[in-house]
HTML snippet that shows the backbone in 3Dmol.js (N, CA, C, O; Angstrom):
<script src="https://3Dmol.org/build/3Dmol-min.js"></script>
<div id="view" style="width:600px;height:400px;position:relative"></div>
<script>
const pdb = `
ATOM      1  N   UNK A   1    -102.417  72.304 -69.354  1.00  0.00           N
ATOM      2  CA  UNK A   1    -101.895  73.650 -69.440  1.00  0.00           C
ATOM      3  C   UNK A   1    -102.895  74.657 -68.888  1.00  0.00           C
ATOM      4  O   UNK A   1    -102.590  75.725 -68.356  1.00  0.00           O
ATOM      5  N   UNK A   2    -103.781  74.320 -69.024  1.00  0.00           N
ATOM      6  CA  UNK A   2    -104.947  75.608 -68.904  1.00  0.00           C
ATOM      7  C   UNK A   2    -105.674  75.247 -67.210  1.00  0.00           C
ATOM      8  O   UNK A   2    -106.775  75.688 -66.880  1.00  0.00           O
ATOM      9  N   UNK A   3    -105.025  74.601 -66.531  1.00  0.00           N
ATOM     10  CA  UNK A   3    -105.325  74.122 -65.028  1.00  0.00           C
ATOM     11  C   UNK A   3    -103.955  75.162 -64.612  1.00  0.00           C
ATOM     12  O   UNK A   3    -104.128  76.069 -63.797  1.00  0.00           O
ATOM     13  N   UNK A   4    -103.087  75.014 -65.022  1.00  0.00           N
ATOM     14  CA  UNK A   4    -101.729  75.521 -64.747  1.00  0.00           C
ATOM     15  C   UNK A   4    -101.990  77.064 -64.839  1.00  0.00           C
ATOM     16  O   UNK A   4    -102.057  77.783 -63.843  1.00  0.00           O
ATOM     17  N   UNK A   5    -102.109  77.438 -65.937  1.00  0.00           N
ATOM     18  CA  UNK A   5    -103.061  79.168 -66.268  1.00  0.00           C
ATOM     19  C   UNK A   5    -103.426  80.123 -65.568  1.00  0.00           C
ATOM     20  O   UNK A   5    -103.119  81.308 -65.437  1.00  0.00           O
ATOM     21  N   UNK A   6    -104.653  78.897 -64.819  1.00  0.00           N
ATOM     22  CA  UNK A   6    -105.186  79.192 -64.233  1.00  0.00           C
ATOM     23  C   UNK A   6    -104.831  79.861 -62.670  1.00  0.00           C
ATOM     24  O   UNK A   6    -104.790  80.945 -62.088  1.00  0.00           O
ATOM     25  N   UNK A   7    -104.612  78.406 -62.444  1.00  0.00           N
ATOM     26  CA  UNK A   7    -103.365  78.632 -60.931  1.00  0.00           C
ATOM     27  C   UNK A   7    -102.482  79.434 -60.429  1.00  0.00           C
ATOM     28  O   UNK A   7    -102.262  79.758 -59.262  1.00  0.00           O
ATOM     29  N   UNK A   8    -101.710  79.897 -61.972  1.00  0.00           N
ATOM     30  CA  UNK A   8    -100.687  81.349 -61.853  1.00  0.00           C
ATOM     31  C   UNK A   8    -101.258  82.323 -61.795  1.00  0.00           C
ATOM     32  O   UNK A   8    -100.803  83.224 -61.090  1.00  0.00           O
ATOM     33  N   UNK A   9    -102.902  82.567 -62.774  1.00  0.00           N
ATOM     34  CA  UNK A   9    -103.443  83.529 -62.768  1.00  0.00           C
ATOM     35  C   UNK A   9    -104.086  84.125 -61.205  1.00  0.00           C
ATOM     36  O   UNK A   9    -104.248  85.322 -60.969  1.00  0.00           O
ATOM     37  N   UNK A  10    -104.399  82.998 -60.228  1.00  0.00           N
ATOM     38  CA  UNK A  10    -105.410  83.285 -59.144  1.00  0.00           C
ATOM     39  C   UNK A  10    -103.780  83.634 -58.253  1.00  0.00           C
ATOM     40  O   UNK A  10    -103.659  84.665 -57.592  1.00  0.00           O
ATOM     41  N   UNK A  11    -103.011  82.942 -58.338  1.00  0.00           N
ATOM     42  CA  UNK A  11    -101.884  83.467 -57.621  1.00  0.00           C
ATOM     43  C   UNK A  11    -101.366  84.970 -57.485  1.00  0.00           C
ATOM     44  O   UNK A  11    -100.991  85.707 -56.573  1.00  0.00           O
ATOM     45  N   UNK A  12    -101.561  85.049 -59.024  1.00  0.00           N
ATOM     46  CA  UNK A  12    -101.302  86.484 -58.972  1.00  0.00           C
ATOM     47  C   UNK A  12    -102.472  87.537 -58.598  1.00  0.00           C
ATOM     48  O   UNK A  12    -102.292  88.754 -58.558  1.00  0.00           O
ATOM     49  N   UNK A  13    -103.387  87.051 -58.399  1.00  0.00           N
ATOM     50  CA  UNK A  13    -104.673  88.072 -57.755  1.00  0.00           C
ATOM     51  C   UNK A  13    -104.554  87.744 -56.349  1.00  0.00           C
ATOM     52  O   UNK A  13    -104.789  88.707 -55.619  1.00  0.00           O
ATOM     53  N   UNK A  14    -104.233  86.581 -55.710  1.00  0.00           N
ATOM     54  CA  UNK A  14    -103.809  86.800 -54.493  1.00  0.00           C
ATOM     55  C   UNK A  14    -102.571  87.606 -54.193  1.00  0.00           C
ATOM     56  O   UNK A  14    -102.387  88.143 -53.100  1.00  0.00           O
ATOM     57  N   UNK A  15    -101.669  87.674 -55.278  1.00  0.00           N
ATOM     58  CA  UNK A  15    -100.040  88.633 -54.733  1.00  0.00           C
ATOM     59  C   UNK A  15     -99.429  88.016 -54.160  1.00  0.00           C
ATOM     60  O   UNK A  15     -98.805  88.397 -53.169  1.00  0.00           O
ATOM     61  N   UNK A  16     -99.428  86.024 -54.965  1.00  0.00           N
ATOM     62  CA  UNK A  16     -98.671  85.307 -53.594  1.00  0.00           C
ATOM     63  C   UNK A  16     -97.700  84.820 -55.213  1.00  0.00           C
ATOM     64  O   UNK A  16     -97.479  83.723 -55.727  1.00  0.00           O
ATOM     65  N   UNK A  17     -97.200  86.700 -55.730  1.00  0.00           N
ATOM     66  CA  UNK A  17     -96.436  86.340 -56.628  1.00  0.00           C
ATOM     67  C   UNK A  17     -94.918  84.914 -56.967  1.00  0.00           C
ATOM     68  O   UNK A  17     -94.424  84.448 -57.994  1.00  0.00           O
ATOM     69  N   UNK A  18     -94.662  84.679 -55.376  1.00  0.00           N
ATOM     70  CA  UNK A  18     -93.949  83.548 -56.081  1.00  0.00           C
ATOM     71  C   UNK A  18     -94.076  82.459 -56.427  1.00  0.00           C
ATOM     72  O   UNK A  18     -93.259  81.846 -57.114  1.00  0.00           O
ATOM     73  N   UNK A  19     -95.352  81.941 -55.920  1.00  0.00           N
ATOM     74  CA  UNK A  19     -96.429  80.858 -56.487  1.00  0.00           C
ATOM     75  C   UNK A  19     -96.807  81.071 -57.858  1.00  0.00           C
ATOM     76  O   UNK A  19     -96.729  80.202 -58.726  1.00  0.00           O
ATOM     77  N   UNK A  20     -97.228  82.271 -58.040  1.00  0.00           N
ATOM     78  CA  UNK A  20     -97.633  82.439 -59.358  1.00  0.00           C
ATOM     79  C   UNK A  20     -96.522  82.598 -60.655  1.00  0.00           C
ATOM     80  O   UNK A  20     -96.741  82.591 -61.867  1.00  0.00           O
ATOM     81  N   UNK A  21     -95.582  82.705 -60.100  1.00  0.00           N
ATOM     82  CA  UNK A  21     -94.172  82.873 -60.773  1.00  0.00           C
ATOM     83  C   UNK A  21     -94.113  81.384 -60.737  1.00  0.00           C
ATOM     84  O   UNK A  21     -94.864  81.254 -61.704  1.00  0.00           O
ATOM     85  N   UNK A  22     -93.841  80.199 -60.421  1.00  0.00           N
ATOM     86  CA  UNK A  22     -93.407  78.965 -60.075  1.00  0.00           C
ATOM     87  C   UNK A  22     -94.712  78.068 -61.111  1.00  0.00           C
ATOM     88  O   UNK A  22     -94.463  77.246 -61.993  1.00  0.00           O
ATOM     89  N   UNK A  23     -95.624  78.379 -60.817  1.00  0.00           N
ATOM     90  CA  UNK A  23     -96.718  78.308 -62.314  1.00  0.00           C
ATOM     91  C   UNK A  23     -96.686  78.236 -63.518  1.00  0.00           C
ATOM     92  O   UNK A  23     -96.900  77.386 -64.383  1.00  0.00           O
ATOM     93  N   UNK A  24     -96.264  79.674 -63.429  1.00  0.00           N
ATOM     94  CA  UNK A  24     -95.643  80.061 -64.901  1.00  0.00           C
ATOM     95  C   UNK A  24     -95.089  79.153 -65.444  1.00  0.00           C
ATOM     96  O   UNK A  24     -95.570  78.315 -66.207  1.00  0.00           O
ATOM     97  N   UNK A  25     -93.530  79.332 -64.898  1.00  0.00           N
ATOM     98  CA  UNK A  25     -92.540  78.753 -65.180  1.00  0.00           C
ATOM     99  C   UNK A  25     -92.508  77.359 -65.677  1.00  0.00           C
ATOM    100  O   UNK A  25     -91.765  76.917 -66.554  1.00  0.00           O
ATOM    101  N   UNK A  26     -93.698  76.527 -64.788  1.00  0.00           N
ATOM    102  CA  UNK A  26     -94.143  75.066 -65.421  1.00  0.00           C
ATOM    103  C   UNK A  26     -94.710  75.033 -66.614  1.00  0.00           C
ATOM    104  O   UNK A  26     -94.451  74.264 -67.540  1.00  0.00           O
ATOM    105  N   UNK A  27     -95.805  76.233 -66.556  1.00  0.00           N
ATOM    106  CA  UNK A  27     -96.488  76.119 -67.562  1.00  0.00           C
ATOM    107  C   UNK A  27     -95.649  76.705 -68.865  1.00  0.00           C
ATOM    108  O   UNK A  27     -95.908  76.154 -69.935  1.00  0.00           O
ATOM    109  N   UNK A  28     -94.678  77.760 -68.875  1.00  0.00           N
ATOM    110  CA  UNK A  28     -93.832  77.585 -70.090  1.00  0.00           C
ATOM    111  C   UNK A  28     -92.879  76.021 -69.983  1.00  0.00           C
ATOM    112  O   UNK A  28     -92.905  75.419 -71.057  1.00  0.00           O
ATOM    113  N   UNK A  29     -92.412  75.607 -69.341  1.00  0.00           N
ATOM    114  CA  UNK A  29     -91.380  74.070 -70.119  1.00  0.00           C
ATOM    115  C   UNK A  29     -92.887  73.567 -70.737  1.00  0.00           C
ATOM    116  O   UNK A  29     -92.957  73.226 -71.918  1.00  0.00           O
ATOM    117  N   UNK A  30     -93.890  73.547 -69.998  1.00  0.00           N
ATOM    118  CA  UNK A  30     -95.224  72.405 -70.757  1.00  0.00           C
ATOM    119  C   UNK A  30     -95.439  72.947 -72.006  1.00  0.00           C
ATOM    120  O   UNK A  30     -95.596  72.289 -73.034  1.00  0.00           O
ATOM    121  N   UNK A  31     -95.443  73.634 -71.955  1.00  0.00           N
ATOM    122  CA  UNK A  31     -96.233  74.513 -73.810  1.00  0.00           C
ATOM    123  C   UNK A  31     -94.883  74.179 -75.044  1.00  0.00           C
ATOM    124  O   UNK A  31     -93.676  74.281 -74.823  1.00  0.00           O
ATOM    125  N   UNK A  32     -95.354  73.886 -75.967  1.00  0.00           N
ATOM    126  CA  UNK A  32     -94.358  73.497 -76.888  1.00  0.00           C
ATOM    127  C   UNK A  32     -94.116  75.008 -77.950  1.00  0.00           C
ATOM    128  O   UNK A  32     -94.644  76.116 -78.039  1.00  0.00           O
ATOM    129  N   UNK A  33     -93.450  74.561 -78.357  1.00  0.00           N
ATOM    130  CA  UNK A  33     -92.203  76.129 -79.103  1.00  0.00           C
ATOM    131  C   UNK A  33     -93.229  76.366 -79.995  1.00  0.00           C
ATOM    132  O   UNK A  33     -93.979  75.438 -80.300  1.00  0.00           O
ATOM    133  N   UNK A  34     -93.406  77.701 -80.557  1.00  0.00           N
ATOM    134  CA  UNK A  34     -94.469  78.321 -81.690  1.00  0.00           C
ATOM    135  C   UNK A  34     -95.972  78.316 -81.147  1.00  0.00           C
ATOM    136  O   UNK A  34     -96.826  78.739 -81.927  1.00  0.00           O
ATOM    137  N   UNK A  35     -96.447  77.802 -79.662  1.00  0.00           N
ATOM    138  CA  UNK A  35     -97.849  77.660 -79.094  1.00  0.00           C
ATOM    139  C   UNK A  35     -97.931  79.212 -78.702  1.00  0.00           C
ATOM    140  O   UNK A  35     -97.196  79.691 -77.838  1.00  0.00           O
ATOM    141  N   UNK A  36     -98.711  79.821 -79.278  1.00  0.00           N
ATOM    142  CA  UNK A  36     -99.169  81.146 -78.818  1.00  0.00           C
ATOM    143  C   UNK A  36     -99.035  81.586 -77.660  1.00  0.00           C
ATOM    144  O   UNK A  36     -98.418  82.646 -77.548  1.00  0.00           O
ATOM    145  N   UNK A  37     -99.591  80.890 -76.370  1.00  0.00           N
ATOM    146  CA  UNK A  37     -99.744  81.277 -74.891  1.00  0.00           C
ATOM    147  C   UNK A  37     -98.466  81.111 -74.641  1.00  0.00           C
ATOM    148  O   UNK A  37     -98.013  81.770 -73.705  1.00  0.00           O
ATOM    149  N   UNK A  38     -97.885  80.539 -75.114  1.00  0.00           N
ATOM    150  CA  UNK A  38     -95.941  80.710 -74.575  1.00  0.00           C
ATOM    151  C   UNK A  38     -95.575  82.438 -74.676  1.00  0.00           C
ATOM    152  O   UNK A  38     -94.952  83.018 -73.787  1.00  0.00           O
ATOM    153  N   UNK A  39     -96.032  83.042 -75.791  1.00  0.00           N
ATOM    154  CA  UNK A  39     -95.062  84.533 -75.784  1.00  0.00           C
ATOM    155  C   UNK A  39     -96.188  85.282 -74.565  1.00  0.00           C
ATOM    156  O   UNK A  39     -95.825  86.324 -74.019  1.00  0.00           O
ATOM    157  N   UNK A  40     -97.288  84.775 -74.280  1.00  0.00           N
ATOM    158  CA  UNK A  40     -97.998  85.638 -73.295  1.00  0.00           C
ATOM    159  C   UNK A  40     -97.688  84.989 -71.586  1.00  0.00           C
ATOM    160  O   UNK A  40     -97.838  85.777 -70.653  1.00  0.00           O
ATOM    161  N   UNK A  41     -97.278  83.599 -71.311  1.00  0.00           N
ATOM    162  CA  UNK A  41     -96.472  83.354 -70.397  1.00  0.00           C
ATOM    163  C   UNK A  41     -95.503  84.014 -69.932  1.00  0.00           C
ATOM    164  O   UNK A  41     -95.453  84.548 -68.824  1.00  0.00           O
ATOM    165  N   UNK A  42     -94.338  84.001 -71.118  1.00  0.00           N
ATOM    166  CA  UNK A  42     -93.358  84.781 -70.801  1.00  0.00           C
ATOM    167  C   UNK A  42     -93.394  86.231 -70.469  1.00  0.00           C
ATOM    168  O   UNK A  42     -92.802  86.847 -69.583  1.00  0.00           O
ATOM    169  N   UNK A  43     -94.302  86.670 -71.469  1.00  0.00           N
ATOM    170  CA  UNK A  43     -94.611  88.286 -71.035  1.00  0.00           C
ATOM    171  C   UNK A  43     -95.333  88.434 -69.287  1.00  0.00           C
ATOM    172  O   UNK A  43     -95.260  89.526 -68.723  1.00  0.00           O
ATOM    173  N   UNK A  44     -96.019  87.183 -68.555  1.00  0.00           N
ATOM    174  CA  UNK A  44     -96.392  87.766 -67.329  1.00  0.00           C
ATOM    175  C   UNK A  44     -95.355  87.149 -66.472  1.00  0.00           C
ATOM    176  O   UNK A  44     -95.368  87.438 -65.275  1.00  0.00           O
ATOM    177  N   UNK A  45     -94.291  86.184 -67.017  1.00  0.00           N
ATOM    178  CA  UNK A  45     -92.879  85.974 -65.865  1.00  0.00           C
ATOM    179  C   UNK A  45     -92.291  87.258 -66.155  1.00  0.00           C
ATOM    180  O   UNK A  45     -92.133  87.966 -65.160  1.00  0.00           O
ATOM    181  N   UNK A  46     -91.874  87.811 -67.413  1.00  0.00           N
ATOM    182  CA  UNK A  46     -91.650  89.086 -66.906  1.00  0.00           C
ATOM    183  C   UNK A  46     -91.872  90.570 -66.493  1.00  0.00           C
ATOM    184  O   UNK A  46     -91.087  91.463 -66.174  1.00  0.00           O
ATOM    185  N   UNK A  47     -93.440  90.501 -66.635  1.00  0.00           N
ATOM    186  CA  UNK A  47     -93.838  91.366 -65.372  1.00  0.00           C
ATOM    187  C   UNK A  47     -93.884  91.013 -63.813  1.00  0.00           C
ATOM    188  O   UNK A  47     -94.131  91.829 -62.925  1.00  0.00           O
ATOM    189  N   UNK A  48     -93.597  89.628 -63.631  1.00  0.00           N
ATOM    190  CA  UNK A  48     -93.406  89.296 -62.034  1.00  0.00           C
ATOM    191  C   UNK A  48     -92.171  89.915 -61.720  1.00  0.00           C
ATOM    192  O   UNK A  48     -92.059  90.568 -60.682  1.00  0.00           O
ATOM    193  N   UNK A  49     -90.810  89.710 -62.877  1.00  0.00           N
ATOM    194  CA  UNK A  49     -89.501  90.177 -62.536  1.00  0.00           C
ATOM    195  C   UNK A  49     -89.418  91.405 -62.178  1.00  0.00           C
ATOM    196  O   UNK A  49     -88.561  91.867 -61.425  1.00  0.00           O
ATOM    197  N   UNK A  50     -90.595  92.189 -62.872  1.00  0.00           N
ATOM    198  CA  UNK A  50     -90.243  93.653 -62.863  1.00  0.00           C
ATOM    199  C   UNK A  50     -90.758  94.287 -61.188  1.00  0.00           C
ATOM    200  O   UNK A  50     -90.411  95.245 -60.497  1.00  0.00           O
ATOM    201  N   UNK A  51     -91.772  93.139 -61.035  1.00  0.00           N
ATOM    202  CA  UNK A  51     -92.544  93.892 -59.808  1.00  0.00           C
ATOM    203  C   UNK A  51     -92.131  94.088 -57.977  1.00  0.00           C
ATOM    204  O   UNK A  51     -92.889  94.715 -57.237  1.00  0.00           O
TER     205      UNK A  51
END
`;
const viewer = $3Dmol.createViewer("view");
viewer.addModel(pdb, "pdb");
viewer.setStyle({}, {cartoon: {color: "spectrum"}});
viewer.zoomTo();
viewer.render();
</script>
């Protein structure tokens, strides 16, 4: 998970937001239900939506 994190995170400092969106997205199905970094996943897929 935290290789995955990572990956979305540098994606999104490059602005090669749909990579970093496609990240995400793995890395929420990987994280299991009630894991903390899931509600902060979701919160940066949907600041990609917004952007």
């Amino acid at each position: 998970m935290d290789g995955w994190l990572r990956l979305a995170n540098a994606y999104g400092v490059l602005h090669e937001m749909d990579k970093a969106r496609e990240a995400y997205l793995r890395t929420d199905a990987l994280l299991p239900e009630g894991d903390p970094r899931k509600a902060d996943v979701r919160a940066k897929l949907a600041q990609i939506g917004r952007e």
